[in-house]
N, C-alpha and C positions, 0 to 999 in steps of 0.2 A: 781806347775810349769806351766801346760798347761796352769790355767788360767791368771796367769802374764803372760806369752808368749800374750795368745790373749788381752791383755787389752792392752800392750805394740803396737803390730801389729796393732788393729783398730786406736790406739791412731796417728799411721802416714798413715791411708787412705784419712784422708780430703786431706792430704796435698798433696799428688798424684792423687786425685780425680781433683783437683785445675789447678794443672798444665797441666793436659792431656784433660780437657774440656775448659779452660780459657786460657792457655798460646799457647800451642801446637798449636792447629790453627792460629793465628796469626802469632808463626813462619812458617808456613808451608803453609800459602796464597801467590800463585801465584808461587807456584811451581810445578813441574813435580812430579807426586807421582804414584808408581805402583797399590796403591787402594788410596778406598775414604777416606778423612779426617777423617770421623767416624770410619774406622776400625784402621786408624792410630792412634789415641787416645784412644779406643777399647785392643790394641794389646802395645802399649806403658804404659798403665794402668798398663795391666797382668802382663805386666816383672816387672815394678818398685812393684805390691805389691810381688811379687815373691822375688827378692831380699830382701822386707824388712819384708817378713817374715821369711826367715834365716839369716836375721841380729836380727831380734828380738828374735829367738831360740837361736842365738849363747850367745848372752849376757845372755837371761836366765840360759844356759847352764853353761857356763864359771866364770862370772861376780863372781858370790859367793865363785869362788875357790879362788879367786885373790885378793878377799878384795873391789870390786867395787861391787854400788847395786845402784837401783832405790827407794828409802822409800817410796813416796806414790805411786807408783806402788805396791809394793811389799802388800803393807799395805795394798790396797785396795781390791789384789788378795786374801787375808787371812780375809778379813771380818773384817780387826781391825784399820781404817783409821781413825786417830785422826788429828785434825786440827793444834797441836802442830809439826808433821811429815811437814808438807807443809810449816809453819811458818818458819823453820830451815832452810829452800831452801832458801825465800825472799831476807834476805839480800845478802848472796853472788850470787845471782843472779841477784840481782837489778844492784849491783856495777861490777858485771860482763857486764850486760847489759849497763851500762853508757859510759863503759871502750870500748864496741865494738861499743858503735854510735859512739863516737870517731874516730874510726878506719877508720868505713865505708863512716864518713862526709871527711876526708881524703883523703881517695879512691878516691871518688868519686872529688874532689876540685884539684887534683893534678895528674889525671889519664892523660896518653899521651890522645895526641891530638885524634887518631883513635878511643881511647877506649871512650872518652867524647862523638864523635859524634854516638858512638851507643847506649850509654847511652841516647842523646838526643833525637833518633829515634824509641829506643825499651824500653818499661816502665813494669817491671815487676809490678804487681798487689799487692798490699799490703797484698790483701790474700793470695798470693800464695807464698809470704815474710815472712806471719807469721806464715802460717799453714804447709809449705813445706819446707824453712829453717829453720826456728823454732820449728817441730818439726820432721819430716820426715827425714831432713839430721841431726839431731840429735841420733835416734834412729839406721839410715843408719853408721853413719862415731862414734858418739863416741861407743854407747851400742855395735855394731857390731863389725866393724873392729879394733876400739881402744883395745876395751875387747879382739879379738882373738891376736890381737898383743902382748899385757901386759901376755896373759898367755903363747903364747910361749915365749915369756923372759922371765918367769918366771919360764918355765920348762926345758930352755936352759941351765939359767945362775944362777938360784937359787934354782934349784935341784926340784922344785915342790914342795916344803915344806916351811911351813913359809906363811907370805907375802913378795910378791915382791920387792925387794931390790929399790930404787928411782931411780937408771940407768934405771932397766927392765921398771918403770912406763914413766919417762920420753922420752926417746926413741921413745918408740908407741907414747907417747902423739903427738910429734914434726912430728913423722912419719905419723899418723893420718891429722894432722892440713896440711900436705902439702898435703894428697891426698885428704882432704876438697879443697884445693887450686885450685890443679886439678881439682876439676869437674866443677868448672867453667868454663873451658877452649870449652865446646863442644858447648856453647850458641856461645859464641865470634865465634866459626868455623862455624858454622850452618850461623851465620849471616854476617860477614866480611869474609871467607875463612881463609884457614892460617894466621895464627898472627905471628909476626916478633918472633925470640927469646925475644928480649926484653917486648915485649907487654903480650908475655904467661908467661916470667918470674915476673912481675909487676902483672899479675891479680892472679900465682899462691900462690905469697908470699904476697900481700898485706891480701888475704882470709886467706893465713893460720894464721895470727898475731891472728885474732880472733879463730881460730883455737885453737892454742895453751892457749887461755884463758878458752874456753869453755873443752877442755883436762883436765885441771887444777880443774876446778870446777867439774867435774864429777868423778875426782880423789879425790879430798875431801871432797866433801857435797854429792856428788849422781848423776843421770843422769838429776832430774828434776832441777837443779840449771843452770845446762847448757843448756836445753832448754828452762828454762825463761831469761836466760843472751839473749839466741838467740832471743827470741819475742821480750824484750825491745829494742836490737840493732837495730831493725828495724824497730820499732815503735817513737824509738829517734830520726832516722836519719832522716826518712821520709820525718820529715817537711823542711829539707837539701839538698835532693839529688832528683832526679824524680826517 
């Protein structure tokens, strides 16, 4: 278990490495800050790998009681990674992945007026798209909080025996996909101030649609189908959206 936990863990450092040396600064140029840029990204590091290192216990934790697993994670922690394990991810991740460029060329083509023009001002980095939504808010929002949501419904409402009835899974799933939705919300703040109701309800719902795909794929193939749905969605859109 300990070394699935750290395989899982290291597996979302790039993607926080990313955002706190590459992204961070740029939001945070030409603002009043009580230290230097470098400790701000220094100290925003710590917490994010902090959090996702008990996002990635929990799931180790949990995930097996529930009926949800990572296969080449898990494989790889056991010394027994066969390349038939990863093949089994491709396709519903691939058609996962098509299904959220779709989502995201959407978003982005039909986003209010306010949200287009920050779009056009602030350009997240395609690494920090592949490596940090792709994988980081993968292991954060499905392995983590989906996994701890699915087993309390599980041990609410189906006695902790069994697997999980399709309520206890769906639920988290949809519950998960909208606090995905949510964390979009703190860039738009950081960078326009408060967003209208309508503006935070449009970036929290349009995120979760893919949400709830990637929910779905980590409920029935594994957690690595939803993080490659997440790299292709945003290797798709790319060439679509800035």
């Amino acid at each position: 278990m300990a070394k699935n936990f750290f395989l899982i863990w290291l597996a979302g450092i790039p993607g926080i490495l990313t955002i706190s040396w590459l992204v961070l600064p740029s939001m945070l140029e030409g603002r009043a800050l009580a230290a230097s840029p470098a400790i701000v990204s220094i100290a925003s590091a710590a917490q994010s790998a902090l959090l996702l290192a008990l996002a990635s216990w929990a799931g180790v934790k949990l995930a097996p009681q529930v009926g949800l697993h990572a296969p080449v994670f898990e494989a790889a922690s056991l010394g027994q990674f066969d390349a038939a394990i990863l093949r089994a991810q491709l396709l519903p991740g691939m058609a996962g992945g098509i299904l959220g460029a779709v989502v995201l060329v959407a978003f982005a083509r039909f986003a209010p007026e306010q949200l287009a023009q920050l779009q056009e001002r602030f350009v997240l980095p395609i690494a920090a798209r592949v490596l940090y939504g792709g994988i980081t808010e993968e292991i954060l929002v499905r392995w983590g909080l989906m996994t701890v949501l699915v087993w309390i419904f599980w041990r609410l409402f189906d006695g902790g025996t069994g697997l999980p009835s399709a309520t206890s899974v769906w639920v988290p799933v949809v519950l998960s996909a909208l606090a995905f939705g949510a964390l979009h919300l703190p860039v738009v703040v950081a960078m326009l101030g408060s967003p209208t109701v309508g503006l935070a309800s449009y970036i929290v719902l349009a995120n979760a649609a893919f949400g709830v795909v990637a929910g779905y794929l980590y409920w029935r193939h594994g957690l690595e189908a939803a993080i490659l749905a997440h790299i292709v969605a945003h290797l798709g859109a790319a060439p679509f959206t800035r």
